[in-house]
C-alpha positions in Angstrom: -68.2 30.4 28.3 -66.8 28.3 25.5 -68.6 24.8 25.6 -66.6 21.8 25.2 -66.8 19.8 22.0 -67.5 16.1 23.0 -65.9 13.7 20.2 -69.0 11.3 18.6 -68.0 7.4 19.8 -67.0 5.7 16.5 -67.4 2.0 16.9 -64.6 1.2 14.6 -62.3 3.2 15.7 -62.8 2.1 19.6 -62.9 -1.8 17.7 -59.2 -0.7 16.5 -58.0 0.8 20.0 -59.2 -2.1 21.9 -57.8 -4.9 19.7 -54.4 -3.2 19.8 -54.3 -2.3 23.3 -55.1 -6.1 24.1 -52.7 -7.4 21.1 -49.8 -4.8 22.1 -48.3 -6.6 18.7 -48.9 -5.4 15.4 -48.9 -8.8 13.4 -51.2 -9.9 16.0 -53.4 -6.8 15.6 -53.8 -7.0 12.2 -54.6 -10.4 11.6 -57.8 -10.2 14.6 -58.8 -6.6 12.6 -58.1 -8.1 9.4 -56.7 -4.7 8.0 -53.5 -3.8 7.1 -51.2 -1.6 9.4 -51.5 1.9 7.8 -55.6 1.2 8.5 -54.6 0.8 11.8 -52.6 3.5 12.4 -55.3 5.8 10.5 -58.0 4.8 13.2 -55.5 5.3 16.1 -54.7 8.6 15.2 -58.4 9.5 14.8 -59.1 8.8 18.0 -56.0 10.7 19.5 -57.4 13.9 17.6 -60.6 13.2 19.1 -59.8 13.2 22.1 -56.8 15.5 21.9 -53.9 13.3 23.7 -51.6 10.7 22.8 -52.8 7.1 23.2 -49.8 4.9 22.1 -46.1 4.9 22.0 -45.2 3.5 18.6 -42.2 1.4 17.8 -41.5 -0.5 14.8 -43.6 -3.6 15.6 -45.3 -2.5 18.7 -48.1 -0.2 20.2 -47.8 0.5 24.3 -50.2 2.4 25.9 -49.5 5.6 27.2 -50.7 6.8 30.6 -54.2 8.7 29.2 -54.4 5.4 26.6 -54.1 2.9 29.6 -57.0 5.6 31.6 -59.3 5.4 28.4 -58.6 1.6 27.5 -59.7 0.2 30.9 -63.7 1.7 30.2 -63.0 1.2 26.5 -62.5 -2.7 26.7 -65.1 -3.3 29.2 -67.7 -1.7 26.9 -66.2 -3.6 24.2 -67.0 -7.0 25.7 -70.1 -5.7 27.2 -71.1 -5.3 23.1 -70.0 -8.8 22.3 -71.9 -10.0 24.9 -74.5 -8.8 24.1 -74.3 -9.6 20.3 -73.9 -13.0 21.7 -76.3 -13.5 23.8 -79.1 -12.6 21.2 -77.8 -14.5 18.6 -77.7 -17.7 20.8 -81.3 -16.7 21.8 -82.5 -17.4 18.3 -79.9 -20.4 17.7 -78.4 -22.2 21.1 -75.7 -24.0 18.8 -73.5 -21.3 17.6 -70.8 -18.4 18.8 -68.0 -18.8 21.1 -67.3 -19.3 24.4 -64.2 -18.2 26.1 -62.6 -20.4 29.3 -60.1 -19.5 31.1 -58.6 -22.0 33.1 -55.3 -23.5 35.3 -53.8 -25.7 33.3 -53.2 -27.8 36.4 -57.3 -28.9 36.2 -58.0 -28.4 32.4 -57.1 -32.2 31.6 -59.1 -34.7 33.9 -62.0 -32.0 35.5 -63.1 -30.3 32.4 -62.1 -32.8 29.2 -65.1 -34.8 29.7 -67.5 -31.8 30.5 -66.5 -30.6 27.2 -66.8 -33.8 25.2 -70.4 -33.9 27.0 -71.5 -30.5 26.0 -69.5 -30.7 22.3 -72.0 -33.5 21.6 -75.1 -31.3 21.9 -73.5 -28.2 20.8 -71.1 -29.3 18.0 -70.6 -25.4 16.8 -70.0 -23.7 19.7 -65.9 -22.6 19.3 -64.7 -22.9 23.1 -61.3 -21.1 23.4 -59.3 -21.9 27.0 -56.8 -19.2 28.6 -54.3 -20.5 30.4 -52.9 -17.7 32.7 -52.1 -16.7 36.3 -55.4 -16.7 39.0 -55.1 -12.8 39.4 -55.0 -12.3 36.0 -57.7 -15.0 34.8 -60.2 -12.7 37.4 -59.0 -9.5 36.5 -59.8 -10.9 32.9 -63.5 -12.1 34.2 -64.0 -8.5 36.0 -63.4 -6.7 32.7 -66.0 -9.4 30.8 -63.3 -10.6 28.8 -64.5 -14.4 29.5 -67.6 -16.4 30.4 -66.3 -17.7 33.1 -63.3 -19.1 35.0 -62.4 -22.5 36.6 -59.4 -22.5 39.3 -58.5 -22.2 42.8 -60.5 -19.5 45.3 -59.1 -16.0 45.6 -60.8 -12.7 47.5 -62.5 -11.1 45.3 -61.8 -7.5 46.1 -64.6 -5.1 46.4 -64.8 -3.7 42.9 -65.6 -7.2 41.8 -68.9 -7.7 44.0 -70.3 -9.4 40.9 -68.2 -12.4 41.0 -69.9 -15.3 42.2 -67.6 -18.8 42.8 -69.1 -21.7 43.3 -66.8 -25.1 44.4 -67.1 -28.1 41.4 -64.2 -30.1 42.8 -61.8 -30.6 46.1 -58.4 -31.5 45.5 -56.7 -33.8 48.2 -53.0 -33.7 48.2 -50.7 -36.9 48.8 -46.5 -37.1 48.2 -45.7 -39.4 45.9 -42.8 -41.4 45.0 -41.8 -44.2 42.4 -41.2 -47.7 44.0 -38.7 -48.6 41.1 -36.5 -45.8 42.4 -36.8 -45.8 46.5 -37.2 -49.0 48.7 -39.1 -47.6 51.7 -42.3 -46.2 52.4 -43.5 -43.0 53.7 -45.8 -43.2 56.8 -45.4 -39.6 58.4 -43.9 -36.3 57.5 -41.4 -36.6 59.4 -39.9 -39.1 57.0 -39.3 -36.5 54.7 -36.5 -35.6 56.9 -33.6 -35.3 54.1 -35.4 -36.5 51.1 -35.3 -34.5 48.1 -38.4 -33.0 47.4 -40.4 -31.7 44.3 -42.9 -29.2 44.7 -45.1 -26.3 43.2 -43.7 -22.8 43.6 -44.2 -20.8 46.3 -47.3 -18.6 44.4 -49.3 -21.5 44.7 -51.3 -21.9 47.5 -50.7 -25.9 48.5 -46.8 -25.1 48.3 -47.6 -22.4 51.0 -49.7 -24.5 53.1 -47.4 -27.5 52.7 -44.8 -25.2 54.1 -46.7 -24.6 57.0 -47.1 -28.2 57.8 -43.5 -28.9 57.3 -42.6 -25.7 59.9 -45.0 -26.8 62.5 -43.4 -30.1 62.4 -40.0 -28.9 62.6 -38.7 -31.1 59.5 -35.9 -29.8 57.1 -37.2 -29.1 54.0 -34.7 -30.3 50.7 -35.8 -28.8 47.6 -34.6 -30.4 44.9 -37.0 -29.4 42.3 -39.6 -26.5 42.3 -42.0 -26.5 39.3 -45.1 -24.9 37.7 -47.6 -28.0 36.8 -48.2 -30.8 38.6 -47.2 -32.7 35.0 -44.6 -32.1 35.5 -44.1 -33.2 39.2 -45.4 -36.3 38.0 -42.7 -36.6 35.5 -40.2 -36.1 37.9 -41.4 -38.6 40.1 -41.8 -41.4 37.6 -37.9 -40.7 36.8 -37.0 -41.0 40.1 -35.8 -37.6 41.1 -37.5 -37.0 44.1 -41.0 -37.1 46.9 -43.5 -35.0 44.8 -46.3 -33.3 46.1 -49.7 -33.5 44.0 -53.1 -34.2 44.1 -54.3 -37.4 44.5 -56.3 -37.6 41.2 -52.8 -37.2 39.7 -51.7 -40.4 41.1 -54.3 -42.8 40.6 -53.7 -44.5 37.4 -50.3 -45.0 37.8 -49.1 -48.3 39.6 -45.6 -47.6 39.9 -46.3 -44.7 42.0 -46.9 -44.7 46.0 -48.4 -42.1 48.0 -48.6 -41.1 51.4 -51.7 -38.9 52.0 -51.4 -35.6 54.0 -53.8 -33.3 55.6 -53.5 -30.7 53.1 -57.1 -29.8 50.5 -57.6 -27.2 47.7 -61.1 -26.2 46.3 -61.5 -26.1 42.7 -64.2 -23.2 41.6 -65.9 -21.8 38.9 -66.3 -18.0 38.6 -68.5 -16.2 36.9 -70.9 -12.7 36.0 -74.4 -14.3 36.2 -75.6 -10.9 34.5 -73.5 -11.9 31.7 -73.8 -15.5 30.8 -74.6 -16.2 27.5 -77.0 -19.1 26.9 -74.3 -21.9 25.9 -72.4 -20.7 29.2 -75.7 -21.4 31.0 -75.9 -25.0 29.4 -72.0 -26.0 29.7 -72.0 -24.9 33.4 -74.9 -27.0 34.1 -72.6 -29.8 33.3 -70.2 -29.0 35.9 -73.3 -29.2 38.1 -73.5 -25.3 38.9 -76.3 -24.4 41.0 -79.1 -22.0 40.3 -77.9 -21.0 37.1 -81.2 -20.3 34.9 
């Protein structure tokens, strides 16, 4: 029986097929491998000989995974990160104030939940580099799952079952109100039902408060009239201030503006941090503790 040759892991070349896979651009790729393109190309094909299939489709400024690359680059990035964290991990053993931390976070809570948790921690730990990631909730998880981040702050999802690992833990509870400028409308709101007619800006419908609102609005029987649907509650509040409609938002969003009213409405959100405890690195351990996460040593 012939016995099948199994290729030796080369570090670099895995480094290389990672980076790109993740970078998908070649400018981008370069400048995090800090070689040149040919180098590149060099370590890609290595590893296609190695392990005898094709791992990219190659275009002029871009490298896409094939179907065997995408199979291979799922186990292949998870080990990656497993590496990094644990180069990180013992390096901040010896020294607490150095390395990086990566964050991802909705943009809707970066500003007024974690600005002063980081100004807090930043004072102890001046050279720790903290990078945020703004993305989607399913793709900030599926980015946590695959170790690509210490950990997470948004809303609550269901983890499925090949993320047992996950724990969440609630760090905030956002109440939501509609508010409206008083420079623009002379009335006041003081039931849903006023909404009857009014124009109204709100989140899109993949956010969870625009679904529930929805509901509230249904079981009331009032006419919804969208005027405006939007990503970021910024921007709501923008839209607000300018007169161009009832906006819903959170509360906190509200608060130091006086030309604002609100009318509050029976509709919540948790705020959670997420998170691998196997895999928190020691300056994750020390900036979660100021978001006051429990058991965390």
């Amino acid at each position: 029986m012939k016995q099948i040759q199994i290729p030796t892991i080369n570090l670099n070349f895995i480094r290389t097929f990672v980076v790109v896979g993740q970078s998908k651009s070649i400018t981008e790729a370069t400048k995090k491998l800090n070689i040149d393109r040919s180098n590149i190309s060099r370590n890609i094909s290595n590893l296609e000989k190695a392990y005898g299939t094709k791992l990219f489709n190659i275009s002029s400024q871009k490298f896409e995974l094939t179907e065997d690359g995408k199979e291979l680059f799922e186990g292949f990035e998870k080990a990656y990160n497993l590496l990094y964290i644990t180069e990180k991990n013992f390096l901040q053993n010896k020294d607490l104030n150095n390395g990086k931390l990566t964050i991802g976070v909705s943009k809707d809570v970066e500003n007024d939940i974690v600005i002063d948790k980081i100004k807090k921690f930043k004072s102890k730990y001046p050279n720790v580099v903290i990078k945020f990631v703004n993305s989607s909730t399913n793709d900030l998880y599926d980015k946590l799952s695959k170790f690509s981040m210490d950990f997470i702050i948004d809303t609550i999802i269901d983890v499925d079952q090949t993320s047992k690992k996950i724990e969440v833990q609630n760090i905030n509870v956002d109440t939501f109100c509609i508010a409206y400028s008083k420079k623009h409308y002379n009335l006041n709101i003081n039931s849903l039902k006023d909404l009857d007619n009014l124009p109204l800006i709100l989140p899109i419908t993949a956010k969870k408060e625009r679904y529930d609102f929805n509901s509230l609005l249904k079981k009331q029987n009032i006419e919804m009239n969208l005027s405006l649907e939007v990503n970021s509650y910024d921007s709501i509040l923008e839209y607000v201030k300018s007169g161009l409609g009832f906006g819903l938002l959170p509360k906190r969003f509200t608060l130091k503006d006086k030309d604002i009213l609100t009318f509050d409405i029976d509709l919540k959100k948790d705020i959670s941090i997420a998170f691998i405890r196997e895999n928190i690195s020691p300056s994750a351990k020390e900036l979660l503790k100021e978001f006051n996460v429990k058991d965390i040593d």
